[in-house]
NUNU-326162 format. One record per atom (N, C-alpha, C): residue number from 0; residue in one letter; atom name; x, y, z. Coordinates in steps of 0.2 Angstrom, whole numbers. Layout:
! NUNU-326162
<node NUM "A" "CA" <X Y Z>> ...
***
This chain:
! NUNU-326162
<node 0 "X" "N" <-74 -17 -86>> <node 0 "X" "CA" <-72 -19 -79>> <node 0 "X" "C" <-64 -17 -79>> <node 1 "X" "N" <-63 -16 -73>> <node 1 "X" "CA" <-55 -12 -72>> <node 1 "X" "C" <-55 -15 -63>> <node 2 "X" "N" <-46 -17 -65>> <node 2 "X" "CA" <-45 -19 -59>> <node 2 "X" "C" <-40 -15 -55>> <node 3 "X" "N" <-39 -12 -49>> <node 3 "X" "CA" <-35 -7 -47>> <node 3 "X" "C" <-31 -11 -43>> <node 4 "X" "N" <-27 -12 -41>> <node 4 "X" "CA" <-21 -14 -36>> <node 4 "X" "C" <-17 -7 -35>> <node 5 "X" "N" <-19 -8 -26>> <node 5 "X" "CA" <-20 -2 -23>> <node 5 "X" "C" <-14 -3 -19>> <node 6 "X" "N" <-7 1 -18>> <node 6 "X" "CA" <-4 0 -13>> <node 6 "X" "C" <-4 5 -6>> <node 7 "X" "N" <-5 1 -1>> <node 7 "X" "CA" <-5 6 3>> <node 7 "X" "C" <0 7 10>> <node 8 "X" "N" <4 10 12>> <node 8 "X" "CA" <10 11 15>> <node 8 "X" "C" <11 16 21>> <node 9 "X" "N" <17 16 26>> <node 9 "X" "CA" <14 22 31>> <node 9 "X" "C" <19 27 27>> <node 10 "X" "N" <18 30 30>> <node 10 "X" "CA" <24 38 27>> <node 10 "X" "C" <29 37 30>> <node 11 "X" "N" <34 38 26>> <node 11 "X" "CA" <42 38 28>> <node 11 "X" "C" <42 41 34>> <node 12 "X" "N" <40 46 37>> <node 12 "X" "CA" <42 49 44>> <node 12 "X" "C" <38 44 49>> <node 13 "X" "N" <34 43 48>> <node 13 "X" "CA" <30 35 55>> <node 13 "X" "C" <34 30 55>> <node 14 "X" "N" <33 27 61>> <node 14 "X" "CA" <39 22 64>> <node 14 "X" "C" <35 15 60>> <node 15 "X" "N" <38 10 60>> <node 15 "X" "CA" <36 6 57>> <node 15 "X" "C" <38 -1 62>> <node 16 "X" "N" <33 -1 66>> <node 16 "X" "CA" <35 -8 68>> <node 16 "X" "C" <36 -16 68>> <node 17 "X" "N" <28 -16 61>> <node 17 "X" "CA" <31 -21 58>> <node 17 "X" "C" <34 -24 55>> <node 18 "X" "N" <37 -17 52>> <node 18 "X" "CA" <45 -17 47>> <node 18 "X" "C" <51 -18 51>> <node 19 "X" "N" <50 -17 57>> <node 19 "X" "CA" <56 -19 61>> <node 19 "X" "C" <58 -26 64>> <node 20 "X" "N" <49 -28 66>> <node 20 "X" "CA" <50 -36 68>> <node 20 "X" "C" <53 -37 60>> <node 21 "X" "N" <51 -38 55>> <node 21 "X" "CA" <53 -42 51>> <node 21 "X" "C" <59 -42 46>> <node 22 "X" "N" <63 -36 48>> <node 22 "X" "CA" <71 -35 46>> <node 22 "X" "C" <72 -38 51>> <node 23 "X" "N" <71 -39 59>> <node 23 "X" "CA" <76 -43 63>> <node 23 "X" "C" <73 -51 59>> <node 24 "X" "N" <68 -53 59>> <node 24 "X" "CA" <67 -60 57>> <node 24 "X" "C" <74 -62 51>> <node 25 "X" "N" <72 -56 48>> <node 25 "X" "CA" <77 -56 42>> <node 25 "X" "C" <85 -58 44>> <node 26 "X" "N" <86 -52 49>> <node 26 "X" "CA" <92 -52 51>> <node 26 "X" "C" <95 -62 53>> <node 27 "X" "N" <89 -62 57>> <node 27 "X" "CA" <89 -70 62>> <node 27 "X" "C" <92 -77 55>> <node 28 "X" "N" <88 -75 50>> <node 28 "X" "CA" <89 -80 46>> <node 28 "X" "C" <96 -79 41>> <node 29 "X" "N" <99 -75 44>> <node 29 "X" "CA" <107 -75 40>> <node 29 "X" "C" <106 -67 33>> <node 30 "X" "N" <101 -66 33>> <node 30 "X" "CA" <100 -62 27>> <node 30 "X" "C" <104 -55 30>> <node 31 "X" "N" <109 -55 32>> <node 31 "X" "CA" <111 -49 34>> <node 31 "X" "C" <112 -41 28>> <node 32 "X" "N" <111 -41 22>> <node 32 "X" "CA" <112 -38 19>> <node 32 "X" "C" <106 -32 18>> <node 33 "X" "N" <99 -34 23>> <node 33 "X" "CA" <95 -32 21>> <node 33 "X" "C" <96 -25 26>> <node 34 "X" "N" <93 -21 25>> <node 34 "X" "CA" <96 -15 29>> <node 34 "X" "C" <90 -10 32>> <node 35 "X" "N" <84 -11 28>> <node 35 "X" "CA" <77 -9 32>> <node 35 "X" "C" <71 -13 27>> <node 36 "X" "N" <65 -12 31>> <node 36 "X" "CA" <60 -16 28>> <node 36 "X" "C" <54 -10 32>> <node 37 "X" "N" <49 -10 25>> <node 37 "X" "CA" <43 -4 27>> <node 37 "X" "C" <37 -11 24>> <node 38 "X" "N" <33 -11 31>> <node 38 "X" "CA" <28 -16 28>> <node 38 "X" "C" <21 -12 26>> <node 39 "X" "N" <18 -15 21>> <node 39 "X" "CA" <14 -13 21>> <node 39 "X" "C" <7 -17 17>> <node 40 "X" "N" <3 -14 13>> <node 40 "X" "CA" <-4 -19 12>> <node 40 "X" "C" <-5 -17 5>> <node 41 "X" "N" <-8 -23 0>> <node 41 "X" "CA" <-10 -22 -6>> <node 41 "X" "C" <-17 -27 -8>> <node 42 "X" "N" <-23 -22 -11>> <node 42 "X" "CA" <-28 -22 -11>> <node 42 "X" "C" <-28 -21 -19>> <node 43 "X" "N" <-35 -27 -21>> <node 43 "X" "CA" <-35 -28 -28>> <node 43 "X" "C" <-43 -27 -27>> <node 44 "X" "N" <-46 -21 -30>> <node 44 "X" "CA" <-53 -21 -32>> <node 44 "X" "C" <-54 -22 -39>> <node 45 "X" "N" <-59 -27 -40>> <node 45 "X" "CA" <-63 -25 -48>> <node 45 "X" "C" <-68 -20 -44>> <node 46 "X" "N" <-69 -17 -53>> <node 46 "X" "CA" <-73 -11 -52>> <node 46 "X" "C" <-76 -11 -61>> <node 47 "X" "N" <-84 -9 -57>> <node 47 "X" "CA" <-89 -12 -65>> <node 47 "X" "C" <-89 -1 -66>> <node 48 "X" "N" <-86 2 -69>> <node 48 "X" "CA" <-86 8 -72>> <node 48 "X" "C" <-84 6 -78>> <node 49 "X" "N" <-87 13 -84>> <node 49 "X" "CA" <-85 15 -89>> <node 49 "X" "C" <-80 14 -94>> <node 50 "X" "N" <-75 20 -87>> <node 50 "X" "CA" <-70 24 -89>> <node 50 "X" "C" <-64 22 -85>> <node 51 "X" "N" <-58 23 -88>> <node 51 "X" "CA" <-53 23 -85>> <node 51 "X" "C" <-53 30 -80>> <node 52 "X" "N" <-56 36 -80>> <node 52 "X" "CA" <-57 42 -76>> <node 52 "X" "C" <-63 40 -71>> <node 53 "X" "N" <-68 37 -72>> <node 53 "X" "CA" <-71 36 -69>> <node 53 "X" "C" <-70 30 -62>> <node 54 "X" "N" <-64 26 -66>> <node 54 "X" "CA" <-62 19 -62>> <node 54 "X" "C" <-56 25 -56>> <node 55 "X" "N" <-50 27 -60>> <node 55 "X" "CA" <-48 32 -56>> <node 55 "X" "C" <-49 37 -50>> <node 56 "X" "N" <-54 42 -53>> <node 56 "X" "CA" <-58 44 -47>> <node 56 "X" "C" <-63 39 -42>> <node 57 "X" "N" <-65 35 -43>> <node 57 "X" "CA" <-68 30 -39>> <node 57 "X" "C" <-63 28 -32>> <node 58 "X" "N" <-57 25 -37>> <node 58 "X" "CA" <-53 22 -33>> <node 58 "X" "C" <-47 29 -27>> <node 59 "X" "N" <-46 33 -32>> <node 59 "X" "CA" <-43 38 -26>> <node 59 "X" "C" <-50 41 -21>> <node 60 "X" "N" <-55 43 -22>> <node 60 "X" "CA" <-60 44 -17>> <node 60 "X" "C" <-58 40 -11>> <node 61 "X" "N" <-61 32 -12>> <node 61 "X" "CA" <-61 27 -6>> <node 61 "X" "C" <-53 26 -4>> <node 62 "X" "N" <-48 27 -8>> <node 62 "X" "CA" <-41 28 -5>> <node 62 "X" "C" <-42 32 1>> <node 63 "X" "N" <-44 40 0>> <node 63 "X" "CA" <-44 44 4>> <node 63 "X" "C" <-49 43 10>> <node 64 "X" "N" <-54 41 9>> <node 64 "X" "CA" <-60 37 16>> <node 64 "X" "C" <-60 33 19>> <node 65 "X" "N" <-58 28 17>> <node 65 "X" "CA" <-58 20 19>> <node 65 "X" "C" <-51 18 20>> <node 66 "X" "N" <-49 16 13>> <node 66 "X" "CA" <-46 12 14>> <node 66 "X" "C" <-36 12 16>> <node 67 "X" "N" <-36 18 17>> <node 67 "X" "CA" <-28 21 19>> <node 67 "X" "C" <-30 29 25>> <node 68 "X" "N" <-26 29 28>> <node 68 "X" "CA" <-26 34 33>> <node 68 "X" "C" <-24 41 32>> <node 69 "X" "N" <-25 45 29>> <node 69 "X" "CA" <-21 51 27>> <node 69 "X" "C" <-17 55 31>> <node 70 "X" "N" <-19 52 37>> <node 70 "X" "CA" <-14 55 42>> <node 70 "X" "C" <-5 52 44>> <node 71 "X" "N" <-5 45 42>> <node 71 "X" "CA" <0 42 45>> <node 71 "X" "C" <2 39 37>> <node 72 "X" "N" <-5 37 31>> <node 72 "X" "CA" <-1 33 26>> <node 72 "X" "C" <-2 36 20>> <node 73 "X" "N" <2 33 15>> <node 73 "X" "CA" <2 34 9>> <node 73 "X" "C" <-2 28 4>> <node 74 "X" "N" <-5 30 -3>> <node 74 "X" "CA" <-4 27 -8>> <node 74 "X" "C" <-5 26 -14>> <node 75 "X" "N" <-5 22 -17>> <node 75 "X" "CA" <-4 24 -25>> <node 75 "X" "C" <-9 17 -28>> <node 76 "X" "N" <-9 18 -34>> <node 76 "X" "CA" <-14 13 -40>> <node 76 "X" "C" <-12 12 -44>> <node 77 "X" "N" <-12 6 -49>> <node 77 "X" "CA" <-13 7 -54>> <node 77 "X" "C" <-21 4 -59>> <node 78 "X" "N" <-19 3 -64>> <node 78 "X" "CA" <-28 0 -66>> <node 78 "X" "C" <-26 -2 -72>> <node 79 "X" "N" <-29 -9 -74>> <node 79 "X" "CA" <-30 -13 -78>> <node 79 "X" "C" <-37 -15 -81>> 
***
């Protein structure tokens, strides 16, 4: 059994406007030091595969179909 903790993020060039409410929230609450905020989403699948090759190809496939956007996001893995 292998568990991937998937992150997934928009790409540096797209506007982030959830990042933005939440640097001003930030700002609101005296935390002035903070300077930008990129928000984004972390997803933890188990996964019943073999291999660690088998767990990683698994998980970049559905990266690329489902669960991230290839157009506007980024993401990365790792596996335990």
């Amino acid at each position: 059994m292998w568990l991937a903790r998937i992150h997934v993020t928009l790409k540096p060039v797209v506007n982030d406007p959830q990042g933005l409410a939440i640097l001003s929230g930030l700002h609101q609450l005296g935390f002035a030091a903070a300077r930008s905020v990129r928000a984004g989403k972390l997803l933890e699948v188990a996964l019943d595969v073999p291999s660690r090759e088998a767990a990683a190809a698994a998980v970049a496939s559905r990266c690329r179909r489902l669960l991230g956007n290839p157009v506007i996001e980024d993401f990365h893995y790792s596996l335990e």
